[in-house]
C-alpha positions in Angstrom: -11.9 0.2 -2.2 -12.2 3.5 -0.1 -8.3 2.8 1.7 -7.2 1.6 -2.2 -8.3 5.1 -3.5 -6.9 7.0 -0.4 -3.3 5.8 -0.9 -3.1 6.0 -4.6 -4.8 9.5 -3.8 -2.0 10.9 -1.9 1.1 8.8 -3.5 -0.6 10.8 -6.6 -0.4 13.9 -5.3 3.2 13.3 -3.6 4.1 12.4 -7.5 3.2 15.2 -8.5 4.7 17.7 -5.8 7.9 15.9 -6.9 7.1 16.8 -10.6 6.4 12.8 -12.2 4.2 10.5 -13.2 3.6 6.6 -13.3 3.6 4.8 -16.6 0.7 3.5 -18.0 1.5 -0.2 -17.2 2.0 0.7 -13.6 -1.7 2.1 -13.8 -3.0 -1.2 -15.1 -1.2 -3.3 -13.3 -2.6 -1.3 -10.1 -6.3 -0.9 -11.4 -6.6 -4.0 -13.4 -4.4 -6.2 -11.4 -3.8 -5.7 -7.6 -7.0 -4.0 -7.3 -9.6 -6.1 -8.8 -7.8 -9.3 -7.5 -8.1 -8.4 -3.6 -11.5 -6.9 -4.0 -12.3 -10.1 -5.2 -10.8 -12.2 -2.9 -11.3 -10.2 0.3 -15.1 -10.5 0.8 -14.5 -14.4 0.6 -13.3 -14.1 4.5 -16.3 -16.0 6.6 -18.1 -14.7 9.4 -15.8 -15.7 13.2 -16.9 -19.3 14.6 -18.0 -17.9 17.2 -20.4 -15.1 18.5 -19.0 -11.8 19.7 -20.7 -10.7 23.2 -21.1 -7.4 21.4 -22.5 -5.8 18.3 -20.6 -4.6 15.6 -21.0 -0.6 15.4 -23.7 0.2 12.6 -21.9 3.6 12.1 -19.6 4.2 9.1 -18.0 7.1 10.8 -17.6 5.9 14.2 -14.1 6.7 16.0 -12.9 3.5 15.2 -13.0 3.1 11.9 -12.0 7.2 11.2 -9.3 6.1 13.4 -8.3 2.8 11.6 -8.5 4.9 8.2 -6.5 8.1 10.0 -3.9 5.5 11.1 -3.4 3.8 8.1 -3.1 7.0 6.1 -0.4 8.4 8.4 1.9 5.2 8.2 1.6 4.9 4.4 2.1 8.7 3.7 5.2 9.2 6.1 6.4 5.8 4.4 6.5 7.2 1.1 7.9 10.5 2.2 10.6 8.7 3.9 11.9 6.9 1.3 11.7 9.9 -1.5 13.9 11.6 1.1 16.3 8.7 1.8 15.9 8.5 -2.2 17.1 12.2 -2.5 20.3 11.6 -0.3 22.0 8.9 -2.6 25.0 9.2 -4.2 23.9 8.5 -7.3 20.4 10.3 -7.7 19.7 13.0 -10.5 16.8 14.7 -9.9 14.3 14.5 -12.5 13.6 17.4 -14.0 10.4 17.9 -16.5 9.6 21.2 -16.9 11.3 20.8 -20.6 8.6 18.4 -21.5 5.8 19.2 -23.4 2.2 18.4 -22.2 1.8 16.1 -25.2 5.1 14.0 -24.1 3.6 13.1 -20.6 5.0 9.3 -20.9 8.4 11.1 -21.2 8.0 11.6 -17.2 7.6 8.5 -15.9 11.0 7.6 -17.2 13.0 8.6 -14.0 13.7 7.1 -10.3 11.2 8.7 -8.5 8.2 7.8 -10.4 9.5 3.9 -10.0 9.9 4.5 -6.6 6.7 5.8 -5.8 5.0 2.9 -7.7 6.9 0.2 -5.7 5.7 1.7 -2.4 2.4 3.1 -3.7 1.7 -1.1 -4.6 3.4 -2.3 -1.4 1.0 0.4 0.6 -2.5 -1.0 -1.2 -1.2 -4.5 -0.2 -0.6 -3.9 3.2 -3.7 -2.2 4.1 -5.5 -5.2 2.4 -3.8 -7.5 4.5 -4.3 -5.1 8.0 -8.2 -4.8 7.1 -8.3 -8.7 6.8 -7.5 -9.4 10.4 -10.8 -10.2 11.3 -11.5 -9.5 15.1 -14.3 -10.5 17.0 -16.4 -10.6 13.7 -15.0 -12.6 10.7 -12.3 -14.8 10.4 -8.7 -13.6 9.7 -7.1 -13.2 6.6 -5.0 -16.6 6.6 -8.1 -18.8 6.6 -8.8 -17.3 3.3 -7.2 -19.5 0.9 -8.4 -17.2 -2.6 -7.0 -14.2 -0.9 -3.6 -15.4 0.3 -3.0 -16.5 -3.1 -4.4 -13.6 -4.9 -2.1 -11.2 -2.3 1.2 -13.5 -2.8 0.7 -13.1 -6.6 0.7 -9.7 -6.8 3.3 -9.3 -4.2 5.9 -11.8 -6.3 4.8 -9.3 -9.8 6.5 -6.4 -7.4 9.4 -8.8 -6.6 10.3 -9.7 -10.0 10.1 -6.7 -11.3 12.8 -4.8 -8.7 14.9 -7.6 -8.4 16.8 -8.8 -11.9 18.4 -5.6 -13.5 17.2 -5.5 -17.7 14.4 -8.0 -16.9 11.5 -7.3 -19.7 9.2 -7.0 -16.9 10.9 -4.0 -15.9 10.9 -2.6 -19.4 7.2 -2.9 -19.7 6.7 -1.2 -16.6 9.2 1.4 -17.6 10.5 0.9 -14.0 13.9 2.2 -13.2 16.2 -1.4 -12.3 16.3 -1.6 -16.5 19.3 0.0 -17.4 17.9 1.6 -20.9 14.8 3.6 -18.8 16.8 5.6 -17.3 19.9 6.3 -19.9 22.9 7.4 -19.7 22.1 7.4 -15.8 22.8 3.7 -14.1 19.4 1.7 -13.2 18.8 1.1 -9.4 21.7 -0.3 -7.6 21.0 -4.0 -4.9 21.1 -1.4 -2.1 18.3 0.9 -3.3 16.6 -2.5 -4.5 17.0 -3.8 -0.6 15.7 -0.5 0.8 12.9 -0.5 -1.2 11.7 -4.2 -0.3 12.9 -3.6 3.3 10.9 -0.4 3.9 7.7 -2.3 2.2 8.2 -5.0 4.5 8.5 -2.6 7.5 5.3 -0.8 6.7 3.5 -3.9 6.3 4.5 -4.7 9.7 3.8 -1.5 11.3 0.0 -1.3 9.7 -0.7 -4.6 10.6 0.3 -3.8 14.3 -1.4 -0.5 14.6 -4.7 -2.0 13.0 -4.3 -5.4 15.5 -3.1 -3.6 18.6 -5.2 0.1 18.5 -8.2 -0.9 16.5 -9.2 -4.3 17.2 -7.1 -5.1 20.3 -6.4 -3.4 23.7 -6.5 0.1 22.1 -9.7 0.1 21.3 -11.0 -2.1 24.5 -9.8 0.9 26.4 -11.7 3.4 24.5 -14.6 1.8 25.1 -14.0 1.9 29.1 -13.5 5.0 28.9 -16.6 6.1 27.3 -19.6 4.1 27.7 -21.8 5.7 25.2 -19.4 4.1 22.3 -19.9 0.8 23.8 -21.8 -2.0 21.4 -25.5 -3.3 22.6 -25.0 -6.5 24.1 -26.6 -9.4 22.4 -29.1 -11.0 24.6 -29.8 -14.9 23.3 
């Protein structure tokens, strides 16, 4: 819950540097749907099979998890950043342009590409930080033996997919998300490449979080900060 409202904390604020907002179905679908399905499903991972030769740290602000929180943070925020630049550069982008719109008309701004695009990755982001904080490590089993939360992650994921894939789909016109042609009138909906880069940077930054959290925080990373400084060393366990 604390890395859920950390993403859709800055994605928020990037929306509104970049003058939009999300529609009101992309708020339920994020609060009533992604969210409340993984919290659900993610304290059903069981403790490891086995007993660690170290204690877990007691300490919510030890280095390692500021660190696993700065981490994930950085790769979602440049992410989005990214993309609203690469977003920028196309051919066929308008900018969106609200200051003509009346605070009483605020649904009238979520009708453009950046707010769609911003959703898509802001959703894409919460996933993959579910998935990197389900690992597991020495403590709790990963998150593939969790059978509820695999299936609860894969059905959100597939809501994403069918709604940037199909062009006029009503999913899309629900969501007021930008691959229906009549959201964004007389401008064109999303073209297959934007649709491709969008599903190919989310599957990128999955990838990369998933690393970082595996390889710095629960791996070799954080094995060496530990030799290095003996006072953040865990008590042993003596049986």
């Amino acid at each position: 819950q604390l890395m859920y409202g950390q993403v859709v904390c800055f994605n928020k604020i990037i929306s509104y540097g970049w003058g939009t907002l999300l529609g009101s179905w992309e708020w339920i679908y994020l609060d009533a749907c992604l969210c409340l399905a993984l919290a659900a499903t993610l304290t059903m991972s069981l403790p490891s099979d086995k007993l660690a030769p170290s204690r877990p740290t007691a300490s919510l602000l030890s280095p390692l998890h500021i660190c696993s929180v700065f981490f994930q943070l950085t790769i979602h925020v440049c992410t989005t950043l990214t993309v609203l630049y690469a977003l920028r550069s196309q051919p066929w982008f308008v900018p969106f342009d609200g200051s003509a719109i009346p605070v009483t008309n605020w649904f009238e701004m979520t009708n453009n590409y950046e707010s769609g695009t911003i959703f898509m990755l802001m959703a894409m982001e919460v996933l993959a930080v579910a998935l990197s904080l389900t690992l597991g490590g020495d403590y709790r089993q990963s998150f593939y033996k969790n059978v509820p939360f695999i299936l609860a992650w894969a059905g959100v994921y597939g809501i994403l997919v069918a709604l940037v894939l199909p062009n006029g789909s009503p999913l899309a016109r629900l969501f007021q998300f930008a691959s229906d042609p009549t959201i964004v009138a007389p401008l064109p909906p999303y073209p297959s490449q934007w649709k491709a880069v969008l599903l190919v940077a989310a599957l990128l930054n999955t990838a990369v979080a998933v690393a970082v959290e595996k390889v710095l925080i629960l791996g070799p990373g954080a094995e060496y900060c530990r030799r290095r400084r003996k006072r953040d060393h865990h008590i042993p366990l003596r049986c």
